[in-house]
Each structure stands twice: as structure tokens, then as C-alpha cells.
N, C-alpha and C positions, 0 to 999 in steps of 0.2 A: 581523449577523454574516455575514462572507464564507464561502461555500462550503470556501474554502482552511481557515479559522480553525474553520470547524464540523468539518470531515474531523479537522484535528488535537485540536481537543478531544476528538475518540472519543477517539482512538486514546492520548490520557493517561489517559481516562478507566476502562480495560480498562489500564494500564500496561504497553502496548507499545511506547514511546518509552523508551531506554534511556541518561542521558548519563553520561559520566567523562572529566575531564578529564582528569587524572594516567595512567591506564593508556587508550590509545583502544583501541577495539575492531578487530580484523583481519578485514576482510569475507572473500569466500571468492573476494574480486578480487586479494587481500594488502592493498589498499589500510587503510590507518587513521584513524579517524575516533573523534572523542569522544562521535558520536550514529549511536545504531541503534535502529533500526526493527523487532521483532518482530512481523511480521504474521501470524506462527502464532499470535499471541494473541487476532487477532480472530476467529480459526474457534469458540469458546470463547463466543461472543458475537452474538449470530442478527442483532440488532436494528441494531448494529455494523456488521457483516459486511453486513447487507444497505444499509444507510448507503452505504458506502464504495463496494459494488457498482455503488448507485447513481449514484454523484457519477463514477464511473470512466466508466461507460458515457454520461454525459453530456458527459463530455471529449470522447472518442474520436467520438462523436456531431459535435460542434462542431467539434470540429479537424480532422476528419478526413471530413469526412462521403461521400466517394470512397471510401474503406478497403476493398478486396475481401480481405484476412488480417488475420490478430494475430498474431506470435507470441509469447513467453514464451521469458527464459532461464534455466538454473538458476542461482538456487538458489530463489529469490522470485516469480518473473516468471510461471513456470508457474501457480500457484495461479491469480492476476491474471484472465489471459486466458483460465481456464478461467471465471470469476465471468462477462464478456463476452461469451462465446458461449452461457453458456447464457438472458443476456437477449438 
């Protein structure tokens, strides 16, 4: 299993992937989409949470490995790069 496919299996697994097709959901961009992502779900979830932690700080590691900031935007982003900084 890839990294990509293990991160989203958490995140169904805790059912913080949300889809509807008929009504999308209104992000807090306006934009509308039939999938969303609750990732307040995973603070609920240690094992999860630290999962994802993981696999994040492993991107940002690899992609970016110059990186002198992070930052976070609201509404989601914040949480994120607070997980980041404290590895």
C-alpha cells in the first residue's frame, strides 16, 4: 500500500471523508465540491493524528528539504502546520 492510499484509508477509517453528490458541500473558499475532508476528526483519534503527522512531516522533509517556514491558512491549514513544528 502507498503512503497516499494508507493516509486515506485513516482518514475513512475515523469517517472524516465526507461525499454528496446531489448537494456539494461550500468550503469556507465558496468554492463547491461533492468531497470533504473533516480533519477535526482526526484530533479524536491519537493513533491517526499521529499517522498523518507523520506522513506530513515526511513530505515537507522530501519536497522541500530548504524549508526555513510553514505556514497555515484558515480554516484547516492551521492545525497542520501546527502538528510540523512541533516535530
Amino acid at each position: 500500500m502507498t503512503d497516499a492510499k494508507a493516509v486515506a484509508e485513516k482518514l475513512l477509517q475515523v469517517n472524516a471523508v465526507k461525499l454528496n453528490l446531489k448537494q456539494p458541500f461550500t468550503w469556507a473558499s465558496g468554492w463547491k465540491s461533492p468531497i470533504y475532508c473533516d480533519n477535526r476528526r482526526i484530533l479524536s483519534f491519537p493513533f491517526t493524528r499521529d499517522f498523518i503527522k507523520s506522513e506530513m512531516c515526511n513530505i515537507v522533509f522530501e519536497k522541500f528539504p530548504q524549508a526555513e517556514l510553514l505556514a497555515g491558512v484558515a480554516t484547516a491549514g492551521i492545525r497542520g502546520v501546527q502538528w510540523l513544528l512541533i516535530n
